[in-house]
C-alpha positions in Angstrom: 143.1 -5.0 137.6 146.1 -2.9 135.3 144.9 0.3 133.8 146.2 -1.9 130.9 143.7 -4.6 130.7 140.4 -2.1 131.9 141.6 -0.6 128.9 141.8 -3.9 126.5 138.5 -5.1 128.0 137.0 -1.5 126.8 138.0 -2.6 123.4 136.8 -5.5 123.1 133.2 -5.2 124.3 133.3 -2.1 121.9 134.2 -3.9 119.1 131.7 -6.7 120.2 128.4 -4.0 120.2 129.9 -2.6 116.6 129.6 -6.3 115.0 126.1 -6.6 116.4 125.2 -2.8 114.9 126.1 -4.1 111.3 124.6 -7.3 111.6 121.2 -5.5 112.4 122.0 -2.8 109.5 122.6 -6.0 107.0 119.2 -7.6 108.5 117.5 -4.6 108.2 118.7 -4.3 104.8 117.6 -7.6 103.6 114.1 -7.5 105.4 113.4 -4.2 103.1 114.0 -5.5 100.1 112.3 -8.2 100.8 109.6 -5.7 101.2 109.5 -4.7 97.7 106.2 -5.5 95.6 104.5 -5.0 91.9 101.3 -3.3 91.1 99.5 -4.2 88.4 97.2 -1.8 87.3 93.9 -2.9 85.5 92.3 -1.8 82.8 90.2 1.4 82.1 88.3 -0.8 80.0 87.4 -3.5 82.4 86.1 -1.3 84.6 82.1 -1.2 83.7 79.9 0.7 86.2 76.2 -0.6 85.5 72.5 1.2 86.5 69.3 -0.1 87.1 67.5 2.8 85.2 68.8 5.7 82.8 65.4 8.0 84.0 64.0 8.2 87.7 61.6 10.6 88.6 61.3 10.3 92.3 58.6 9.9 94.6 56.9 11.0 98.3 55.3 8.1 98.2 57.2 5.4 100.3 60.0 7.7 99.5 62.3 6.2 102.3 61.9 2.4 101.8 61.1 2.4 97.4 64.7 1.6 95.7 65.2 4.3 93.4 68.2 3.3 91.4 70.8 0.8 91.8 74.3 0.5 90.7 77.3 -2.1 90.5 80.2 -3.3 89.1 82.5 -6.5 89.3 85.5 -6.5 90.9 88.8 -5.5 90.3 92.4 -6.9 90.5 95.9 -5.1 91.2 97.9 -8.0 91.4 98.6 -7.9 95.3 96.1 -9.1 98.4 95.7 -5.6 99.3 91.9 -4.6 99.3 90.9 -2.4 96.7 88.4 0.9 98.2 85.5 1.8 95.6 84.1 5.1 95.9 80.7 6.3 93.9 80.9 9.7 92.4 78.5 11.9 90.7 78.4 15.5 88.8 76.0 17.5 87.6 75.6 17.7 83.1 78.4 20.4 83.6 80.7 19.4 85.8 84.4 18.1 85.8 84.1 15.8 89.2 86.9 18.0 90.4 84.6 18.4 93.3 81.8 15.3 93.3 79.3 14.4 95.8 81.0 11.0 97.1 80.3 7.9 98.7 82.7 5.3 99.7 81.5 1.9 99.8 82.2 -0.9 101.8 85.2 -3.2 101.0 84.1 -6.5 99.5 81.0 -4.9 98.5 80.4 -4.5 94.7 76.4 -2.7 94.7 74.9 0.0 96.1 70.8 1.1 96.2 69.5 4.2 96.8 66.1 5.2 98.0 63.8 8.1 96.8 64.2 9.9 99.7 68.5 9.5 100.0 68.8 10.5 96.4 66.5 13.6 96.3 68.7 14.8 99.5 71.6 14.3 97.3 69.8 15.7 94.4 68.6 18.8 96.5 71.3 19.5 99.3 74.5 18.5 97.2 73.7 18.9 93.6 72.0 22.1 94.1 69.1 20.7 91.2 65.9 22.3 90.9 62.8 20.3 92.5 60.0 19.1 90.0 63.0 19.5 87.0 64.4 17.4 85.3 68.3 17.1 84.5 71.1 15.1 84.0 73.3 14.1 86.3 77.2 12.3 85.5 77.8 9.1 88.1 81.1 6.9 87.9 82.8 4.7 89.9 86.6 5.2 91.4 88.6 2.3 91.9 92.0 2.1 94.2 94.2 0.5 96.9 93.5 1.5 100.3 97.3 3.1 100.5 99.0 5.1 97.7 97.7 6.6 94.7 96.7 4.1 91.8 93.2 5.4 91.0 91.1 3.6 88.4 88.1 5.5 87.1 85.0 3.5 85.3 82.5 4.6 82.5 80.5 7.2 83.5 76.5 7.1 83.3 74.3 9.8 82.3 71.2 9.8 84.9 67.9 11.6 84.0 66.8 12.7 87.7 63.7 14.2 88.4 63.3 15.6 92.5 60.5 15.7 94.7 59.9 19.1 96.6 60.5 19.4 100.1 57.8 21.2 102.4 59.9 24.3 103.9 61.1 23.4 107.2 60.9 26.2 110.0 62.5 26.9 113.4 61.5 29.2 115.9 63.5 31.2 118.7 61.0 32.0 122.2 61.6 34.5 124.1 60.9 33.9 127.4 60.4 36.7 130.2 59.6 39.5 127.8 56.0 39.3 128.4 55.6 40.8 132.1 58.8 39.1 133.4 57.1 35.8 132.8 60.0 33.2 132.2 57.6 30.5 131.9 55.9 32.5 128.8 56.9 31.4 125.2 54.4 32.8 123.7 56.2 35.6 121.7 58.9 34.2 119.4 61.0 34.6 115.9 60.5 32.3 113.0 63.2 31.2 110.4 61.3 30.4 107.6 64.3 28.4 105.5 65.5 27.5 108.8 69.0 28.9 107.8 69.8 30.7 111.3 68.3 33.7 110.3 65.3 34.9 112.6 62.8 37.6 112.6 59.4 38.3 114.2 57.3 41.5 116.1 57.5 42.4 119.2 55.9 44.4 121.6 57.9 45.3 124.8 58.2 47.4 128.0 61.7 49.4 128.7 63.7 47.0 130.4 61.7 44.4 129.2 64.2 41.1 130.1 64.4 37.9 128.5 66.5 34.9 126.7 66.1 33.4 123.2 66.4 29.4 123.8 64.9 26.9 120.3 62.5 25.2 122.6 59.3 26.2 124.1 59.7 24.1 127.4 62.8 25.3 128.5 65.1 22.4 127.4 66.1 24.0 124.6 69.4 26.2 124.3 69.4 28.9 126.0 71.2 32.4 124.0 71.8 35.5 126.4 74.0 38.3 125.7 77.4 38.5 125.9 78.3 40.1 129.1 79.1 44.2 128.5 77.9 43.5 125.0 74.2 43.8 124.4 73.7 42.9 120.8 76.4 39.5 120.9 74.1 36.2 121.4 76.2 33.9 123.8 75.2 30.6 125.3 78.1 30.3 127.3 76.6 29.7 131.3 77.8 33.0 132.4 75.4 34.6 129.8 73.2 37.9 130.6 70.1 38.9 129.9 69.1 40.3 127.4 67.0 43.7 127.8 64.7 46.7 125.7 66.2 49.7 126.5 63.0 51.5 125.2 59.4 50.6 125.3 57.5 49.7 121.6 57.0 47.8 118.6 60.1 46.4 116.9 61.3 44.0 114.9 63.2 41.8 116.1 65.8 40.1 113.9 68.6 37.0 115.4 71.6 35.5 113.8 72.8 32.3 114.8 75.4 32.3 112.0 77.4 35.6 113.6 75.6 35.1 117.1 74.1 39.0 117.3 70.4 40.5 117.6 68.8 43.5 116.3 65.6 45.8 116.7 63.8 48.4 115.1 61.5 50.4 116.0 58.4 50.4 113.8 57.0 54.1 114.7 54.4 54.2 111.9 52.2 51.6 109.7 50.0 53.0 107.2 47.7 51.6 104.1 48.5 53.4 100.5 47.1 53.2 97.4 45.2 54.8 94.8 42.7 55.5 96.8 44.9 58.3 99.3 47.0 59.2 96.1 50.1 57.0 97.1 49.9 59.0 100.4 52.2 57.7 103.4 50.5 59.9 106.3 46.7 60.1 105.5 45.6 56.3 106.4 47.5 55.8 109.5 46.8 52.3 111.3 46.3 51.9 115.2 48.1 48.9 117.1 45.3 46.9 118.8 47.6 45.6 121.9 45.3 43.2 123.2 44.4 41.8 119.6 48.2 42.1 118.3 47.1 43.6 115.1 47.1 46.5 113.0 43.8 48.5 112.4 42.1 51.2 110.1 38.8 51.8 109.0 39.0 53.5 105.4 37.1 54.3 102.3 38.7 52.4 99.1 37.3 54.6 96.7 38.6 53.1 93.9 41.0 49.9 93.9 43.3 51.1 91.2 47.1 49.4 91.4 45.8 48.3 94.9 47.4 49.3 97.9 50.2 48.2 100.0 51.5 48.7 104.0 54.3 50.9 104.4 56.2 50.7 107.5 57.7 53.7 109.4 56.7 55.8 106.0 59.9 54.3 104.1 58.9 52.7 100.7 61.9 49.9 101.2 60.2 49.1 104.3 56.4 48.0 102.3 54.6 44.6 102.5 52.6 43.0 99.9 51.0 39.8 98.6 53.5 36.8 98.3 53.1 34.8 94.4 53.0 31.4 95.8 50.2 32.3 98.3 48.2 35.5 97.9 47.1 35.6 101.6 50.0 36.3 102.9 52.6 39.1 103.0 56.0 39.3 102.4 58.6 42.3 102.5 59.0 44.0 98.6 55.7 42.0 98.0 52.8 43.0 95.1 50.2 44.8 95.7 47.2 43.7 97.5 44.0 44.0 95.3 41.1 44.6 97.6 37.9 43.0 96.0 35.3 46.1 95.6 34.9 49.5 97.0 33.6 51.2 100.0 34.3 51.7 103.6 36.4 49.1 104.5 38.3 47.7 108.1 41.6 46.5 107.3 43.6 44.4 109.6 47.6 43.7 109.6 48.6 40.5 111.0 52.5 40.3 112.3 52.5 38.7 115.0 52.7 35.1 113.6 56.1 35.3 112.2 56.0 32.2 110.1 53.3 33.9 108.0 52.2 38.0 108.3 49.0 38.2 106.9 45.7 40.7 106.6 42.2 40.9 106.1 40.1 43.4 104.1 36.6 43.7 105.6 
């Protein structure tokens, strides 16, 4: 074949792949326009979110199966076949929904029901309310198309809501091979009393006393050591160290789970003080009974006064006294304990059950 006619045969498939390119451009074309489609928004108006009560007070009692409060709507229509989301939101008196607690619902679903129990969670966890209160929360209902933005918002309804109080839930850490290098030992652990990550407790070890914290008293748990060449950083990672005392004593023992560190302190001193020793920090030490895990001091309350209180390490920031939900038991910053007469007295501090430090006046 002629250079001539390779060349003419070039041309011609070229031309023949450029009509096909703007054939598919022009079907393209057409097939978007085709495309094209109207949205009719509804109305505001027609938009009517509807309760099954305006004042709930909510109940323990069957809390997870009793219907609290129930809401629904009827449909709405845009003016295409494209399904149409609905999404419950509610606000507490105050708020703007820039921020709501939400819940979408179901498509093709036009109710929802909430039991005791699901709405004092939201009540509680999300709307921050105050248990055994009253107040008023906002709930509406948003409307829209599962793609773009063509939101339609419906009345909103002004809910009374009393909660229900929730027992505090705690969590403990163990600490397994600080008592005698016993890894099988949980007696000795820390207590998070709002169960929040934070975790304190007392603790008598030897020097080089080695253990783990793990959140399980049968070893299934996990497991926190310390970050290797860094004693104070909890890790759970598998190449984990031990953790260690580097000094025999009391201490208290405080863990993070937030910021994964530990802490101790020593606790040197504990004494009673009151008016009976004029306020004094050294004249009514107390002895740690080791076998016992208590505090001890025979004394002579010669008068009760302002009552006394337990100072630890003879700083005043460092005192426990009674706690105003439960007199028996002590808290840090607490008021004073009022012993009930005079006279030579035993008096016993309690820390070693961290969920609750407690005494007794005998």
């Amino acid at each position: 074949m002629s250079l001539i006619k390779k060349v003419n045969r070039m041309k011609n498939i070229i031309y023949k792949l450029s009509v096909l390119l703007l054939a598919l451009v022009l079907l393209y074309s057409c097939t978007d326009n085709d495309l094209k489609y109207t949205i009719n928004l509804p109305s505001d108006s027609k938009f009517v979110l509807s309760s099954s009560d305006s004042v709930l007070v909510l109940s323990k009692t069957n809390a997870s199966t009793h219907t609290a409060i129930s809401f629904k709507w009827d449909t709405l229509t845009y003016g295409i076949s494209t399904p149409v989301t609905y999404t419950l939101q509610m606000d507490t008196m105050n708020g703007t929904f820039t921020a709501p607690v939400e819940e979408a619902i179901p498509v093709n679903k036009y109710s929802v029901s909430y039991t005791d129990s699901v709405m004092n969670k939201k009540m509680l966890n999300l709307l921050k309310r105050t248990p055994d209160v009253q107040s008023t929360i906002q709930v509406r209902l948003k409307a829209n198309l599962s793609f773009g933005s063509n939101a339609i918002y419906s009345n909103i309804l002004k809910i009374k809501v009393t909660p229900y109080s929730l027992p505090k839930q705690v969590s403990y850490l163990y600490m397994p091979g600080v008592v005698g290098g016993n890894w099988n030992d949980y007696s000795v652990k820390l207590c998070s009393i709002n169960n929040d990550g934070n975790y304190e407790g007392y603790v008598e070890a030897a020097a080089w006393a080695n253990f783990k914290f793990t959140d399980k008293a049968d070893g299934t748990g996990t497991t926190y050591g310390s970050t290797p060449n860094s004693l104070y950083s909890l890790d759970n990672a598998s190449d984990k160290w031990n953790i260690w005392f580097d000094a025999a004593g009391y201490f208290l023992v405080k863990a993070n789970l937030n910021n994964m560190t530990w802490s101790k302190t020593a606790i040197n001193s504990v004494c009673v003080t009151g008016d009976f020793n004029n306020w004094s920090l050294t004249a009514t030490p107390m002895t740690y009974d080791s076998a016992n895990k208590v505090w001890t001091v025979t004394c002579n309350i010669s008068t009760i006064g302002w009552g006394i209180q337990f100072i630890l390490n003879g700083d005043w920031s460092f005192k426990y006294g009674t706690s105003s939900n439960d007199p028996t038991q002590l808290i840090l910053g607490g008021s004073n304990v009022m012993p009930t007469s005079t006279g030579t007295k035993t008096i016993k501090l309690d820390l070693n059950h961290p969920e609750k430090y407690t005494y007794q006046i005998q």
